[in-house]
C-alpha positions as CSV (number, residue, x, y, z in Angstrom):
1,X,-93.8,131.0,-81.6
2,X,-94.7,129.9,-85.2
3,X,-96.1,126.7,-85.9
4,X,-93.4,124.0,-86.2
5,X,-92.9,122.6,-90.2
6,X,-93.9,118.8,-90.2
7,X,-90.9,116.2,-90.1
8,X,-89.8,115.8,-93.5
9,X,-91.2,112.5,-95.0
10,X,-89.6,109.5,-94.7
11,X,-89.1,107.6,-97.7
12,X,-91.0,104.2,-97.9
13,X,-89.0,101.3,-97.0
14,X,-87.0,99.5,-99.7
15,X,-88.5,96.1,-101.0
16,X,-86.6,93.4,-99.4
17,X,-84.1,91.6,-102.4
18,X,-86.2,89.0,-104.4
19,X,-85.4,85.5,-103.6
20,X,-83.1,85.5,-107.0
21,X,-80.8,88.2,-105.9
22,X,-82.1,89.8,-109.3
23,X,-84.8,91.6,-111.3
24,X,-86.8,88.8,-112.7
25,X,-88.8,88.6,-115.7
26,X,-92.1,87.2,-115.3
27,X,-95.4,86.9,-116.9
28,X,-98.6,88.1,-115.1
29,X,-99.5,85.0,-112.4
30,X,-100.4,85.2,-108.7
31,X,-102.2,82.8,-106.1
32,X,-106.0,81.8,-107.0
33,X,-107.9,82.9,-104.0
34,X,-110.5,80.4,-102.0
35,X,-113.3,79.8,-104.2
36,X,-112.2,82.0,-107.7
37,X,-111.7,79.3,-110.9
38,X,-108.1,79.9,-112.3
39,X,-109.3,81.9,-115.0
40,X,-110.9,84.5,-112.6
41,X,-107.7,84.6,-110.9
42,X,-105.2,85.4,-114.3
43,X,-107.7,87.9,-115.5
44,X,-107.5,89.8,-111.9
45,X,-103.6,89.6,-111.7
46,X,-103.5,90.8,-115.7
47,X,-105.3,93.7,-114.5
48,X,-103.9,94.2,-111.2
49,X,-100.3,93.7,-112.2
50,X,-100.6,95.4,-115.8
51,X,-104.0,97.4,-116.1
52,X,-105.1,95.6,-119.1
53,X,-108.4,93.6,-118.9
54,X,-108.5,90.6,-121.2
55,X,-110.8,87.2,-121.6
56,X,-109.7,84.1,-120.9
57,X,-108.9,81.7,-124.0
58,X,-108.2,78.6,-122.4
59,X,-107.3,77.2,-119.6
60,X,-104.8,73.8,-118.7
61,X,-105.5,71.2,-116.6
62,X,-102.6,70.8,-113.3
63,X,-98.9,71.7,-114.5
64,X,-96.3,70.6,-111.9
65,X,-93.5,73.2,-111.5
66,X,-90.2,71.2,-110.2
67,X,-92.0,68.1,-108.9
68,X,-88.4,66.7,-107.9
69,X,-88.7,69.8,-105.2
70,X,-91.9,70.8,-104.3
71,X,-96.0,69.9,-104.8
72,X,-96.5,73.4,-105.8
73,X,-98.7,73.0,-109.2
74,X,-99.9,75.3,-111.4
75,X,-102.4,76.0,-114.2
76,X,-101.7,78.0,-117.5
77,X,-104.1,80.3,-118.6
78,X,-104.2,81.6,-122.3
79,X,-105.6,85.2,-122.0
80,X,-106.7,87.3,-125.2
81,X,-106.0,90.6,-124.8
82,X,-108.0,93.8,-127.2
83,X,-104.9,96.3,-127.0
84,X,-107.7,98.5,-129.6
85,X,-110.1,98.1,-126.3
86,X,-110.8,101.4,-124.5
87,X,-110.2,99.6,-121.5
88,X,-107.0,99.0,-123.1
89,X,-106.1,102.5,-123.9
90,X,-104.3,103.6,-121.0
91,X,-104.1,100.8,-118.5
92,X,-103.6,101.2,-115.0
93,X,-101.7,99.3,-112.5
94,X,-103.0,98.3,-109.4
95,X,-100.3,96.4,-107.2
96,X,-100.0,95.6,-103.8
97,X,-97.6,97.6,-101.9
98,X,-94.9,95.0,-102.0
99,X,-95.3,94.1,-105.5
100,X,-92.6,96.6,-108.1
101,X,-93.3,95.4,-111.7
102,X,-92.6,97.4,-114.9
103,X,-94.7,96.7,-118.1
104,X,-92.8,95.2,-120.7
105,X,-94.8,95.0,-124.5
106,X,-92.7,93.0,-126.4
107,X,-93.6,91.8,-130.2
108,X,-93.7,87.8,-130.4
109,X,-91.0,87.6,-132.9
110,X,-88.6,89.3,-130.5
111,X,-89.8,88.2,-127.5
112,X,-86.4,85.4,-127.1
113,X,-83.8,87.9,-128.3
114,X,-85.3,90.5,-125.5
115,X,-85.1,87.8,-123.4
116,X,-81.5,87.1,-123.8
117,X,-80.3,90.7,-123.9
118,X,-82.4,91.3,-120.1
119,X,-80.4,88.2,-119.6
120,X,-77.2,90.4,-120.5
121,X,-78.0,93.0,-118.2
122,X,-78.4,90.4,-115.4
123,X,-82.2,89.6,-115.7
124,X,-83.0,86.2,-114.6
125,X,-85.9,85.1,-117.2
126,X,-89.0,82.7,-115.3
127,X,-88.9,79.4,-116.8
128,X,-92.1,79.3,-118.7
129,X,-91.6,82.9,-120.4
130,X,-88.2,81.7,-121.6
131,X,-90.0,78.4,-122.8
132,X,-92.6,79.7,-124.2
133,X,-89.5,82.1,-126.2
134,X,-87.6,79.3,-127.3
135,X,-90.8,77.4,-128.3
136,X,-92.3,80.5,-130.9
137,X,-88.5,80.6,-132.4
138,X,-88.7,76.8,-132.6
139,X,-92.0,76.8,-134.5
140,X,-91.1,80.1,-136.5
141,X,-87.8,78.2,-137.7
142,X,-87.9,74.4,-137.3
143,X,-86.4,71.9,-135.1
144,X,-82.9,72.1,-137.1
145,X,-82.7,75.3,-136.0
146,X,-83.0,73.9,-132.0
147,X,-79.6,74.9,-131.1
148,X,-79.7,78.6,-132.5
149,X,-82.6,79.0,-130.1
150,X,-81.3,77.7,-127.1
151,X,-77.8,79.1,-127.4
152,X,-77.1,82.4,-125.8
């Protein structure tokens, strides 16, 4: 008899629902691994999670994230990023197989209004993206303008 056609392939398991219920949008962060500095560890997941390789600009000291909750801390790195690089070019994801992320560019100046219309669509914004939104309108406009850049 001829040679049995192999079982159709199953398609891969779906990613279980994020602990928001929703598609979140995030800036590039992940855990620092044993003995990497914090800025080792943003440059990897900027490459890992994007593709693009950058250099690290600065780098905070320990940032609590809801200290009323938890003792999970965090530091901020400021990474500089050569989008004329040939690195840069074409970048290339390299996620783990449970991570899902889609590349967002976004210029600064309409960083907050993107935010708020992903918000629209039922996007749940990470705190310090949104923060760091509402804090480039607030210095591109002015404190008296602090309620046109919190309101939705």
């Amino acid at each position: 008899p001829p040679p049995r056609p192999p079982p159709p392939a199953r398609p891969p398991p779906r990613p279980p629902p994020p602990p928001m219920g929703a598609v979140t949008i995030e800036l590039p962060a992940g855990l620092v691994d044993p003995g990497e500095s914090p800025e080792a560890a943003a440059l990897r997941e900027l490459k890992e999670e994007t593709g693009y390789t950058g250099s690290s600009a600065c780098v905070s000291g320990q940032l609590a994230m809801s200290p009323g909750l938890t003792d999970e801390a965090v530091a901020l790195v400021v990474v500089e990023v050569d989008l004329d690089s040939p690195a840069n070019r074409v970048p290339e994801q390299a996620l783990d197989e449970s991570e899902f992320i889609r590349v967002n560019r976004v210029p600064v100046k309409a960083l907050l209004p993107t935010l708020r219309e992903l918000e629209r669509d039922g996007c749940v914004p990470f705190t310090g993206l949104y923060t760091l939104a509402v804090g480039l309108q607030l210095g591109a406009s002015g404190l008296a303008d602090a309620s046109a850049a919190l309101s939705t």
